[in-house]
C-alpha positions as CSV (number, residue, x, y, z in Angstrom):
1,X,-10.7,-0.4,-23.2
2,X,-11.1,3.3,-23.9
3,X,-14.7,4.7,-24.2
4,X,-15.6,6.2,-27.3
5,X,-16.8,9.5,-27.4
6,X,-17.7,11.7,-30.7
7,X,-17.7,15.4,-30.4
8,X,-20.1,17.0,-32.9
9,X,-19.2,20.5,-34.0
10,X,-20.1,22.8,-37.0
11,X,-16.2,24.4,-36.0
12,X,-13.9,25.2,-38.6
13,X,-10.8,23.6,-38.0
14,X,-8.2,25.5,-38.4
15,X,-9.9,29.0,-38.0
16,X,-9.4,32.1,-35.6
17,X,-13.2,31.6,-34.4
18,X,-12.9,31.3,-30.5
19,X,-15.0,28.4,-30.7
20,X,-12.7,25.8,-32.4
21,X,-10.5,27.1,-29.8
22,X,-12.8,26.2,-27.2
23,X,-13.9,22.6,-29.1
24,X,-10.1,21.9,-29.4
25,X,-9.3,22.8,-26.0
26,X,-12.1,20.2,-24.8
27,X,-11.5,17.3,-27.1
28,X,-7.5,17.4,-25.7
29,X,-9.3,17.4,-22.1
30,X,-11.3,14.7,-22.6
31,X,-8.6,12.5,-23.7
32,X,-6.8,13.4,-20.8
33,X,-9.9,11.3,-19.2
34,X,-8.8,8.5,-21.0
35,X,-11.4,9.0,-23.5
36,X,-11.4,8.0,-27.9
37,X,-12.0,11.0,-29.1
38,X,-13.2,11.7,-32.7
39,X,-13.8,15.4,-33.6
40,X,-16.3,15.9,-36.3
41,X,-16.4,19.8,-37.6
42,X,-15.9,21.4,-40.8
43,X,-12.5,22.6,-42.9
44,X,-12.0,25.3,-45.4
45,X,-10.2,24.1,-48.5
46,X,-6.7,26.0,-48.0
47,X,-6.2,25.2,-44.7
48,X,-6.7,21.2,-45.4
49,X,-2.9,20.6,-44.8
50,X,-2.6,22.5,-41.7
51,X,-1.1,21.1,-38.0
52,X,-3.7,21.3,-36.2
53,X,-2.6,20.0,-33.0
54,X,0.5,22.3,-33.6
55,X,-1.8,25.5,-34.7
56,X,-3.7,25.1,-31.4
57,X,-1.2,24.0,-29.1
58,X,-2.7,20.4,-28.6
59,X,-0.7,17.6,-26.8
60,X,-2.9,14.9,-27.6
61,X,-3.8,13.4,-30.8
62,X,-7.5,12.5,-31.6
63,X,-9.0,11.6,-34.8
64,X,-10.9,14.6,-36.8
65,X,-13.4,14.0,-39.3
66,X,-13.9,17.4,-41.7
67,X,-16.0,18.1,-44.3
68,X,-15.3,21.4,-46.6
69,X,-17.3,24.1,-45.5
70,X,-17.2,27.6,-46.4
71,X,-17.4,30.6,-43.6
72,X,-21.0,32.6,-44.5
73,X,-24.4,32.7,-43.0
74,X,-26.0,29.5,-43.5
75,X,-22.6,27.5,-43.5
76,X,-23.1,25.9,-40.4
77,X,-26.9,24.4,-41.4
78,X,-25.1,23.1,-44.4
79,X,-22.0,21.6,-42.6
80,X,-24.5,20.1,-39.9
81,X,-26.1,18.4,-43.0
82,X,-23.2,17.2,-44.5
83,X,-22.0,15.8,-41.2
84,X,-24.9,13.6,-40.4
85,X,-23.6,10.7,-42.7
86,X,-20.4,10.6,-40.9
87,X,-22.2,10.5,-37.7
88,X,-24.9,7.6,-38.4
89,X,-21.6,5.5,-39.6
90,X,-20.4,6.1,-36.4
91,X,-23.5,5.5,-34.8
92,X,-23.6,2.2,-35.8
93,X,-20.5,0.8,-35.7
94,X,-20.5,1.0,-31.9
95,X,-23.0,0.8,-29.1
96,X,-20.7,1.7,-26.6
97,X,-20.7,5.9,-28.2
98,X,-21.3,8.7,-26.1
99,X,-22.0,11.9,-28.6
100,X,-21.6,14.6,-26.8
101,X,-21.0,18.4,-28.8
102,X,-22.7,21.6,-29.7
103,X,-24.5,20.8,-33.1
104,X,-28.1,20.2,-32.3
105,X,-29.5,19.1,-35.4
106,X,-26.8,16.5,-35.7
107,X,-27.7,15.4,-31.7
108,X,-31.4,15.5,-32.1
109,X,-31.0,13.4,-35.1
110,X,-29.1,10.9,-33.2
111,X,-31.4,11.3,-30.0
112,X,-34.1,10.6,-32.5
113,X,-32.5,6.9,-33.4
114,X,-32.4,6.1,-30.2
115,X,-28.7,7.2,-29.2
116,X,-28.3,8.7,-25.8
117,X,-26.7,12.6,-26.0
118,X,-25.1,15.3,-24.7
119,X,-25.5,18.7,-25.7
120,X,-23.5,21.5,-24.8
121,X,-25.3,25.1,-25.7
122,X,-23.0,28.7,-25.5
123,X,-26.4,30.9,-26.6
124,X,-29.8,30.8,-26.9
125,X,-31.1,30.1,-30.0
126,X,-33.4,32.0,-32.3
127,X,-36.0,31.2,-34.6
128,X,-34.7,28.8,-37.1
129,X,-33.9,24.7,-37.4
130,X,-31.5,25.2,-34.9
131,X,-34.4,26.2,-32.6
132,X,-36.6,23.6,-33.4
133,X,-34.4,20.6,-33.1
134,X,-33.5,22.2,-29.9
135,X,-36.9,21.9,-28.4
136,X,-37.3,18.6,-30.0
137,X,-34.0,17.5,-28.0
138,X,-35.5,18.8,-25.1
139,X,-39.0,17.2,-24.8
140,X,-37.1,14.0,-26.5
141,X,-36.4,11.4,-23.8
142,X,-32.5,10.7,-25.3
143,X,-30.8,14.0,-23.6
144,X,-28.9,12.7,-21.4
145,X,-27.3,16.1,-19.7
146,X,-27.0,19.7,-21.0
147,X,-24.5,21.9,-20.0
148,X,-24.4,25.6,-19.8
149,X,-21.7,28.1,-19.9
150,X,-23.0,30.6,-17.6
151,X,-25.6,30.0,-14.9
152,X,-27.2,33.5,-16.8
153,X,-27.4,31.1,-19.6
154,X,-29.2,28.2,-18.0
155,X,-31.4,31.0,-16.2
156,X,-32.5,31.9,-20.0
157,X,-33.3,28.7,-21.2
158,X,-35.3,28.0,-17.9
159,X,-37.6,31.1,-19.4
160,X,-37.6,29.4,-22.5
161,X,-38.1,25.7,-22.0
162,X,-40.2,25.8,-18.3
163,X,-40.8,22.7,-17.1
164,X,-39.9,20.6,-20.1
165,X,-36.4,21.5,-18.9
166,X,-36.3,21.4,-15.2
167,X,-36.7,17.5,-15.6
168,X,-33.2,17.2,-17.7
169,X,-30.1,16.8,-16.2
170,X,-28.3,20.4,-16.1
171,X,-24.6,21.4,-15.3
172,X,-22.9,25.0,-15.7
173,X,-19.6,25.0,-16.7
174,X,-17.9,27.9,-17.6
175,X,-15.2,28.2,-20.5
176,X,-12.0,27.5,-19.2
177,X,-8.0,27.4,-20.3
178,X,-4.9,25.3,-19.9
179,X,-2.2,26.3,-17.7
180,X,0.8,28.6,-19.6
181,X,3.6,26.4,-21.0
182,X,5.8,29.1,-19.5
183,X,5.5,32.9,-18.2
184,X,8.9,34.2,-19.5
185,X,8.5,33.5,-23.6
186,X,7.5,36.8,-25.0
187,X,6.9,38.7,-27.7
188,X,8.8,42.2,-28.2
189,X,6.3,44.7,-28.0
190,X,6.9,47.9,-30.0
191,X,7.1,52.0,-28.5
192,X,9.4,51.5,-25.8
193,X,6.9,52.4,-23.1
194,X,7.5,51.8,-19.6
195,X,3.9,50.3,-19.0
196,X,2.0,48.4,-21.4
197,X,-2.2,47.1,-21.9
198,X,-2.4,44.2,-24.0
199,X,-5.6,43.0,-25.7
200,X,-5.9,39.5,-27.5
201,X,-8.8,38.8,-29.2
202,X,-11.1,39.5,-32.1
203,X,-12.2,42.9,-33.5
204,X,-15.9,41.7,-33.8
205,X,-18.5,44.5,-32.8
206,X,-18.7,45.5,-28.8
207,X,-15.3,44.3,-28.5
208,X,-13.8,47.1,-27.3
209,X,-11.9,47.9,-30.0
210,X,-13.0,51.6,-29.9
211,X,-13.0,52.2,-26.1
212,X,-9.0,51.1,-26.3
213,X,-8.4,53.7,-29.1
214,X,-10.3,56.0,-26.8
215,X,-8.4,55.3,-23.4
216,X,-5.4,54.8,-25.4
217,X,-5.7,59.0,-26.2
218,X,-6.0,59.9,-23.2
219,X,-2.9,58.0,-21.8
220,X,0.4,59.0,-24.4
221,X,2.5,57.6,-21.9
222,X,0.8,54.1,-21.6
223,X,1.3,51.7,-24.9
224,X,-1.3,49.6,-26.0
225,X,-0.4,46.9,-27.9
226,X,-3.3,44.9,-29.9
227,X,-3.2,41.3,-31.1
228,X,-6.1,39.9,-33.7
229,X,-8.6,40.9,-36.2
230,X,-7.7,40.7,-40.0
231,X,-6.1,42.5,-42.0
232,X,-8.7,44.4,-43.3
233,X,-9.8,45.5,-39.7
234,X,-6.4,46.7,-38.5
235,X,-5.6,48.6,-41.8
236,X,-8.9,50.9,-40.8
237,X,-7.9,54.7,-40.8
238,X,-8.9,55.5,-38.0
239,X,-6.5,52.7,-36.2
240,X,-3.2,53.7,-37.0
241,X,-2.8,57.3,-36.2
242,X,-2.4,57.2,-32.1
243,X,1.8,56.7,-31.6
244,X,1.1,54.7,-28.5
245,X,-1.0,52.5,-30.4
246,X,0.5,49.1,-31.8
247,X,-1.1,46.2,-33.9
248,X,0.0,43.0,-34.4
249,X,-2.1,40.8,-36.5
250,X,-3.5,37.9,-35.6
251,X,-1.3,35.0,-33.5
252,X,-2.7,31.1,-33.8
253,X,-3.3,30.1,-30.4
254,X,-0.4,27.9,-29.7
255,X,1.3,31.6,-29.5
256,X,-1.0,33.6,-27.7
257,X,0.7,33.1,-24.0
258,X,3.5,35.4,-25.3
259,X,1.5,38.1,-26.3
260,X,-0.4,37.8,-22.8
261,X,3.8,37.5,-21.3
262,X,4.5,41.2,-22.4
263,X,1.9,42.6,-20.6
264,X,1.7,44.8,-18.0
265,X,-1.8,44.4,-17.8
266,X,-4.9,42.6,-20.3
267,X,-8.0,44.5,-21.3
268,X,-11.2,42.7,-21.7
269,X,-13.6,45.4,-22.9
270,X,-16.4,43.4,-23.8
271,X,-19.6,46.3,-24.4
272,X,-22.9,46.2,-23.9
273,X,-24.0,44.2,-27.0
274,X,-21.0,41.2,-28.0
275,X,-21.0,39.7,-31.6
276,X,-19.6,36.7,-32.4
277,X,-17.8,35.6,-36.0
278,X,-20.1,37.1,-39.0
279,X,-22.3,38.9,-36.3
280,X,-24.1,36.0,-36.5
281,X,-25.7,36.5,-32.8
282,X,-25.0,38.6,-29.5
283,X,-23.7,37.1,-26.5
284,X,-22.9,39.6,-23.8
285,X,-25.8,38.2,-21.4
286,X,-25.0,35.0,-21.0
287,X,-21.0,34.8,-22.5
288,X,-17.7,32.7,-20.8
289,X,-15.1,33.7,-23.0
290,X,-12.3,31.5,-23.2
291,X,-10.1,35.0,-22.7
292,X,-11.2,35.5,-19.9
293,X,-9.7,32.2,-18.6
294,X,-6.6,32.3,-20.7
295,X,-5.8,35.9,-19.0
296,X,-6.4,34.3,-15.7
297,X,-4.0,31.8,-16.5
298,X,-1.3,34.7,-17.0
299,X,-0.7,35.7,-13.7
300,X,-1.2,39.5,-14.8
301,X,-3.7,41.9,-13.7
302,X,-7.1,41.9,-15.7
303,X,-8.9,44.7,-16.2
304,X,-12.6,44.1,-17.7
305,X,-15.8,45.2,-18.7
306,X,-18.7,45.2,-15.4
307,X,-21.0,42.6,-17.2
308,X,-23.0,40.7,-14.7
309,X,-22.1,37.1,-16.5
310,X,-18.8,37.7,-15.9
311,X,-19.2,38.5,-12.1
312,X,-19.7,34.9,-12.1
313,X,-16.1,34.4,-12.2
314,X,-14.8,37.9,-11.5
315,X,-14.8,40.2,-8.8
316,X,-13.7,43.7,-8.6
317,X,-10.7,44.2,-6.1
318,X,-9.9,40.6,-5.3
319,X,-8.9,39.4,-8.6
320,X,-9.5,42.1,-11.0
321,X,-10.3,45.7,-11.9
322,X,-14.3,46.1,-13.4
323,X,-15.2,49.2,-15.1
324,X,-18.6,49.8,-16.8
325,X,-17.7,49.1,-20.6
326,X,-19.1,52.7,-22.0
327,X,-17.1,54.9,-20.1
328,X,-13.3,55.5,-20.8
329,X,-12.6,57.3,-18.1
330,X,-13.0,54.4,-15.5
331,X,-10.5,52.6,-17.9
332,X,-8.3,55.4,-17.6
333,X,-8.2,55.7,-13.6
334,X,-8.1,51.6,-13.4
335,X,-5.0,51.5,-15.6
336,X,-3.3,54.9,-13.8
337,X,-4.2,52.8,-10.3
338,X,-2.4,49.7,-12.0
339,X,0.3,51.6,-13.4
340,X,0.9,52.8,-9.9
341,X,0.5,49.9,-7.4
342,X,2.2,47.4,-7.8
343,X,1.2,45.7,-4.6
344,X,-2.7,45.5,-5.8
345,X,-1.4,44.4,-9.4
346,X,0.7,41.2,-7.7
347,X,-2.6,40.9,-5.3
348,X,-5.4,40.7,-7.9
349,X,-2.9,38.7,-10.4
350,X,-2.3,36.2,-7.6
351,X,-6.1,35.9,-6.6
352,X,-7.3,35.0,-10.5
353,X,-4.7,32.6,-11.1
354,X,-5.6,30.9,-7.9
355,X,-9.5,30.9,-9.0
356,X,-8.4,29.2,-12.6
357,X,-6.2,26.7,-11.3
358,X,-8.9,25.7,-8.5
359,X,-11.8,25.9,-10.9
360,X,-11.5,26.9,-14.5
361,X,-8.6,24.5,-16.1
362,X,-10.1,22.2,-18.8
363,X,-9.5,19.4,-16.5
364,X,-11.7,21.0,-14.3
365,X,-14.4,21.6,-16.4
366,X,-14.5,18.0,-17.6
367,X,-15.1,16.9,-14.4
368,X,-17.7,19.7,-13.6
369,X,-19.5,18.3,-16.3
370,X,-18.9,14.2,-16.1
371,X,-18.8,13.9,-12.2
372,X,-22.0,12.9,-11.8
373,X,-21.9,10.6,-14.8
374,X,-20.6,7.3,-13.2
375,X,-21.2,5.8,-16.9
376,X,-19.5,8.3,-18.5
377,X,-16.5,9.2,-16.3
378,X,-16.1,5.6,-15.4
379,X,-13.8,6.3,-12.6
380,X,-10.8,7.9,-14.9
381,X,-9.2,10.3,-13.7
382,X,-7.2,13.5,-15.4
383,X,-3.5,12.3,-13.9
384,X,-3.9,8.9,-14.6
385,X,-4.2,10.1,-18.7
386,X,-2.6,13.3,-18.5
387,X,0.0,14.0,-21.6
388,X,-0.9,10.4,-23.3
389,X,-2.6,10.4,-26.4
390,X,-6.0,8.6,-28.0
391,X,-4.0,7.3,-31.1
392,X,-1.3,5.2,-31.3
């Protein structure tokens, strides 16, 4: 008999946010493990009829439970509300539940009736409800494990929490990715030039945007080709005049390996200050972007922003090229030195997929997480589940 396990999210499913990417990603890993997985995140009305499993690229087949939410400040206290009925009936109709996920308020709640949870946290939260269930979670005795992203992260809640925390469970697991259906699907990338930067990602401030525009002036001969953001952010003026600049909209991520395919190299110019989705909080201290894991996965050379967090999994000359994220012309010098060696691109290329496919698959991180868990993990194992589905 399969264990159940609930995953409780305030996600939007479908949406380009990077964390139903992330929550998708983990829910088809966790099957994997032999696991029932039920999904339970939010929906925006017009996408109600979409694929999901074919919009993210998902192999297995889980069950999802959505409630409408909308996509503004406040949503996601709202959704977490609306949720909590769907949760208690799950709650009871089993003892044999693990609720594991990212929603706090919906885990404290459950922690609170006596259900044992896990909690997975990508930030540290502010003042707020979010906050105080938090800490309630915390000093409650029903977390069973918490899991960090970043060890940055789990170094910032130790400030916060003290000694409440150091007697919980704790595992860091960084964001991870699934290996490439292929590396020769591509897309056809526009200009003609004979060396080309990709960047895949969202156009959220201290992104990076800006500093590709900038590098991108300085090299004519280089194309830079730019997939994501809206509509509204790539029809800004001050986008579209550079000749060796392309944009390509946004690609669902059961696409974006091609767009990663045509590359000659990936940018990852994360700056000093990182928003996520409605600038809703800053990241850059403690972040594991699922990019990060997904360029890995590629098998071309990364070139990134010097941010201490991602020296975790990064490091400069073995399997990538840092630069500090403010200044263009180390950009410009990494991608000439690229450009011209191909010996250190094949090197460095090499060394990070090696590094994801020993460490940072979703498989992987699973494990990370449920090793120690002899209830939870209950001796399954990736291969024996790999490709078969929860449902029937």
């Amino acid at each position: 008999m399969l264990k159940k396990l609930v995953y409780c999210s305030t996600a939007i499913i479908p949406s380009a946010q990077a964390n139903s990417i992330q929550i998708m990603r983990m829910c088809n890993a966790l099957c994997r493990f032999g696991f029932d997985v039920t999904l339970v995140a939010g929906v925006m009305p017009r996408y109600r009829n979409v694929n999901v499993f074919e919009y993210y690229g998902i192999e297995n087949r889980f069950s999802i439970l959505r409630k409408v939410s909308g996509c503004h400040r406040g949503s996601t206290f709202l959704l977490s509300l609306r949720n909590y009925p769907t949760l208690k009936r799950l709650a009871k109709s089993s003892d044999d539940v693990l609720f594991y996920g990212r929603d706090v308020l919906a885990l404290y709640a459950l922690a609170r009736s006596g259900r044992q949870v896990m909690y997975e946290t990508h930030d540290v939260a502010g003042k707020g409800p979010r906050s105080w269930a938090e800490r309630k979670l915390i000093e409650g005795q029903n977390l069973r494990k918490i899991v960090f992203i970043s060890n940055e992260l789990k170094r910032a809640y130790l400030e916060k929490y003290d000694t409440v925390l150091a007697e919980k469970e704790m595992v860091v697991a960084p964001d991870a990715a699934d290996e490439q259906p292929n590396f020769s699907e591509a897309f056809d990338l526009k200009g003609g030039a004979a060396f080309n930067a990709c960047y895949i990602g969202g156009f959220h401030r201290g992104r990076g945007i800006e500093l590709i525009l900038e590098v991108a002036g300085r090299m004519p001969q280089v194309g830079f080709h730019l997939f994501g953001g809206t509509a509204d952010q790539v029809r800004q003026p001050d986008r579209r005049h550079l000749p060796n600049v392309h944009f390509y909209g946004y690609v669902e991520p059961a696409q974006t390996y091609k767009a990663r395919n045509a590359a000659d190299v990936l940018l990852m110019p994360y700056q000093k200050e990182v928003m996520v989705s409605l600038n809703a909080s800053e990241t850059a201290r403690w972040m594991s972007p699922v990019k990060l894991f997904e360029y890995m996965s590629s098998r071309k050379p990364i070139i990134s922003s010097n941010h201490k967090v991602l020296r975790e999994v990064l490091e400069h000359g073995r399997n990538c090229q840092l630069c500090e994220p403010d200044d263009a012309g180390q950009w410009v010098q990494a991608i000439t030195r690229l450009r011209e060696d191909q010996q250190l691109c094949r090197g460095i290329s090499e060394a990070a997929y090696r590094d994801f496919i020993d460490n940072y698959t979703w498989n992987k991180r699973v494990e990370r997480i449920l090793s120690e868990d002899r209830m939870t993990l209950n001796k399954h194992s990736a291969g024996a589940y790999l490709g078969r589905a929860c449902l029937p």
